[in-house]
N, C-alpha and C positions, 0 to 999 in steps of 0.2 A: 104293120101292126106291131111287128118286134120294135120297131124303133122306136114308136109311141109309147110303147111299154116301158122301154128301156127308160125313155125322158121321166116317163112318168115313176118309176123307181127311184131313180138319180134325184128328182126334185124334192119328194117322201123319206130320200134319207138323210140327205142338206137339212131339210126341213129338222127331223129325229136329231141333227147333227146341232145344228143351231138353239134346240131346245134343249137336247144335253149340255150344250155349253150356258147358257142363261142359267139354267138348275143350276150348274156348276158355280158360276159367278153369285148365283144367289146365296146359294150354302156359305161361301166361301165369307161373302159380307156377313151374312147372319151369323156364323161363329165366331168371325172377328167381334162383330158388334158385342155378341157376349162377351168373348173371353175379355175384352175390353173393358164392359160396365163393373164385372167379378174382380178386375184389375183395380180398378178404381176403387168397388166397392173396400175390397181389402185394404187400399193404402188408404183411405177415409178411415178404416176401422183402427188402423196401426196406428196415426198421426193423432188421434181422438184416444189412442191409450196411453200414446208417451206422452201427454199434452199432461194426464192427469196424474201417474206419474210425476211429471217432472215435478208437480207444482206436489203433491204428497211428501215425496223426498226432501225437496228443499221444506218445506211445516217441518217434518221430521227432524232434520238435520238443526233446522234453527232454533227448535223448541229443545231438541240435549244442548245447547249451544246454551242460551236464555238459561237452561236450570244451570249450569258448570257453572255459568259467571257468578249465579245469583249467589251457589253455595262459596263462591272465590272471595266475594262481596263479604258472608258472613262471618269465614274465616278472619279475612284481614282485621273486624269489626273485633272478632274477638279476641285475638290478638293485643291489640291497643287496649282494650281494659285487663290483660290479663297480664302486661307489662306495666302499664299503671298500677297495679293491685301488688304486684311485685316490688318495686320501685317506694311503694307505700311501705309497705310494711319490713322495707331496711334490705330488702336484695337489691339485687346491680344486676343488668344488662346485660348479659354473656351467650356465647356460642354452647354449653351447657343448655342454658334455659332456653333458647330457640332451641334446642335438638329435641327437648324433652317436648314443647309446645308441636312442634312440627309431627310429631310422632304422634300426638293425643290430637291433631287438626287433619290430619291421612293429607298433610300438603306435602311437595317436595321443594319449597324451598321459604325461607322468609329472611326478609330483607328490609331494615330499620335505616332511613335516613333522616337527616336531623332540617333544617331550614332552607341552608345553602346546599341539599343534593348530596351531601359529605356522608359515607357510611359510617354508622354510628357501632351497629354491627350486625351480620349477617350468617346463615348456616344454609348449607344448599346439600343435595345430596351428591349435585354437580355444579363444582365450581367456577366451570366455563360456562355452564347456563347460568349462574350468580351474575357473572361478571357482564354479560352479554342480556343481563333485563334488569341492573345497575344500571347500566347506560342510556336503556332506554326509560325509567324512570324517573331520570332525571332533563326529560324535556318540561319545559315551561306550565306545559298544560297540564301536566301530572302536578307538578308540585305548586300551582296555585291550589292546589286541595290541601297543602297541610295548615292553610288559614280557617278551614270549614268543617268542623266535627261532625255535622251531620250530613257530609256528603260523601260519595265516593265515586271510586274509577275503575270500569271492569275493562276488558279486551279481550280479543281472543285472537294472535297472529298465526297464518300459517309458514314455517320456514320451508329452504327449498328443497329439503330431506321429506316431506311429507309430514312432520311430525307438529304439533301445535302447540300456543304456550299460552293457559289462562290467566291471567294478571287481572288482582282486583288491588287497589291502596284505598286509604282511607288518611287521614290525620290521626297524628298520637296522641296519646290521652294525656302522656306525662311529660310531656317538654313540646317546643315547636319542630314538627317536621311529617314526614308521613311511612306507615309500617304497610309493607307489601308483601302478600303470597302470591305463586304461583303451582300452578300443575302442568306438570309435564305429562305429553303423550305422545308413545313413539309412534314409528311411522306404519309399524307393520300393525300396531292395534288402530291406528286410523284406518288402514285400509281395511282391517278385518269388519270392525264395526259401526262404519259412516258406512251409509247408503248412499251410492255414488249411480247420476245415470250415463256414465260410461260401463257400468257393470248390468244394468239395463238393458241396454244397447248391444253388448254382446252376444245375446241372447238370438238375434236376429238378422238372418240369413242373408247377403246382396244378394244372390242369385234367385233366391225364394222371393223376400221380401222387400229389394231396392235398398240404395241406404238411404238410411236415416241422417237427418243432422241434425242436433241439436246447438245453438249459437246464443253466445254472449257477449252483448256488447259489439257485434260483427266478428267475432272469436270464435272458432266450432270449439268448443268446451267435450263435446263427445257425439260419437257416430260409430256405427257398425262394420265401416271403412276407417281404423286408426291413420291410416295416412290423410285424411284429413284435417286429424285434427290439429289445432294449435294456424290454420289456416287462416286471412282474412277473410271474409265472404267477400268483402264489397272490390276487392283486389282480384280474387283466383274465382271466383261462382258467382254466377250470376242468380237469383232466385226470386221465385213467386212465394210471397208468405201466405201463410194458411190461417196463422194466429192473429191477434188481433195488433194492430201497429202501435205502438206508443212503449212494447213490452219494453224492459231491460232484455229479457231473455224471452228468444222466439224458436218456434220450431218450423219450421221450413219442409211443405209437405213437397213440393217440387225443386227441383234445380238443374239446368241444363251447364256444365262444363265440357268443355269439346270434344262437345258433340253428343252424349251422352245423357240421356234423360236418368235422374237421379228421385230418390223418395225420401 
């Protein structure tokens, strides 16, 4: 009878033993399976925020962008009649009368070129930014506008200091050729007041939140990992996109790099 008991104990507790363990295994999938969907759920929520974001930022950035040029555009416009009106009524051309125009237009530079690209004359607050968007106003495509009084030329370049330079021409009212302003902006007010989504992106945690990338062109333009950026995607990361394909600029909710599952 002991021995029967005994079996029958041993069997009752394999048994207890085998069902503890299934509970176990069970638990152990069901909280994965959460922590999982919650995992997911989150980076859906993050990729669905930089997404709108990015596209806000860039409206934003392009629309001060659009106004700069347009007031660059007005300036130069006024200019040319306000050198005409001058020239009319028996004054001459001088670094005087740009210093004075320039100061009543809040530009910092203007710059008069005549048909052939040749400076007629010019006042800058900086005379190596003069000399250095002389040069580049006198490509081809600039100066077939000084045949066209009612058109003009805006831009907006970024140099590699960070700092940016708005160029509008237009044709001269009083002789053949074309009168050009610019605005300068340094590099620490670009940074201060562009909305950048590497500044964005900072925000958010790898360890909390995975990284993020943001790519341009196959470029990471920005990520919450700086050592990424400046990366090829299609070279260094491999990636599943999230966003729709055809983009210039896509956001990349997954990417596996060795070995390493990324957000």
């Amino acid at each position: 009878m002991d021995i029967k008991r005994k079996k029958k104990e041993k069997r009752i507790q394999l048994l207890g033993g085998l069902i503890g363990i299934c509970v176990a295994v069970v638990s152990l999938f069901y909280f994965f399976h959460v922590e999982k969907s919650e995992a997911e759920k989150r980076m859906v929520e993050i990729v669905n925020y930089v997404k709108v974001q990015c596209s806000t930022y860039t409206h934003y950035n392009e629309s001060s962008e659009s106004k700069s040029l347009l007031r660059a555009i007005e300036s130069a416009r006024q200019m040319s009649t306000n050198i005409k009106i001058e020239t009319e009524n028996g004054g001459q051309l001088s670094e005087d009368f740009l210093k004075e125009n320039l100061q009543t237009l809040w530009v910092d530079g203007i710059i008069v070129l005549d048909a052939e690209g040749k400076t007629d004359c010019e006042y800058s607050t900086d005379e190596s930014l003069a000399n250095e968007i002389t040069e580049y106003l006198q490509k081809d495509i600039i100066m077939d506008f000084a045949g066209y009084e009612e058109r003009s030329y805006s831009e907006r370049f970024t140099r590699e200091d960070g700092s940016f330079i708005d160029i509008a021409a237009c044709a001269r009212k009083d002789a053949p050729g074309i009168v050009a302003i610019y605005y300068y902006t340094s590099p620490e007010f670009a940074r201060n007041y562009t909305l950048t989504i590497q500044g964005l992106l900072n925000g958010y945690s790898i360890q909390k939140d995975g990284t993020i990338i943001v790519a341009d062109d196959g470029i990471v333009v920005a990520s919450n990992d700086e050592s990424l950026l400046g990366q090829n995607t299609a070279d260094n990361i491999r990636f599943l996109p999230s966003s729709e394909e055809g983009r210039n600029r896509m956001l990349w909710s997954h990417a596996e790099a060795e070995g390493l599952l990324y957000l």
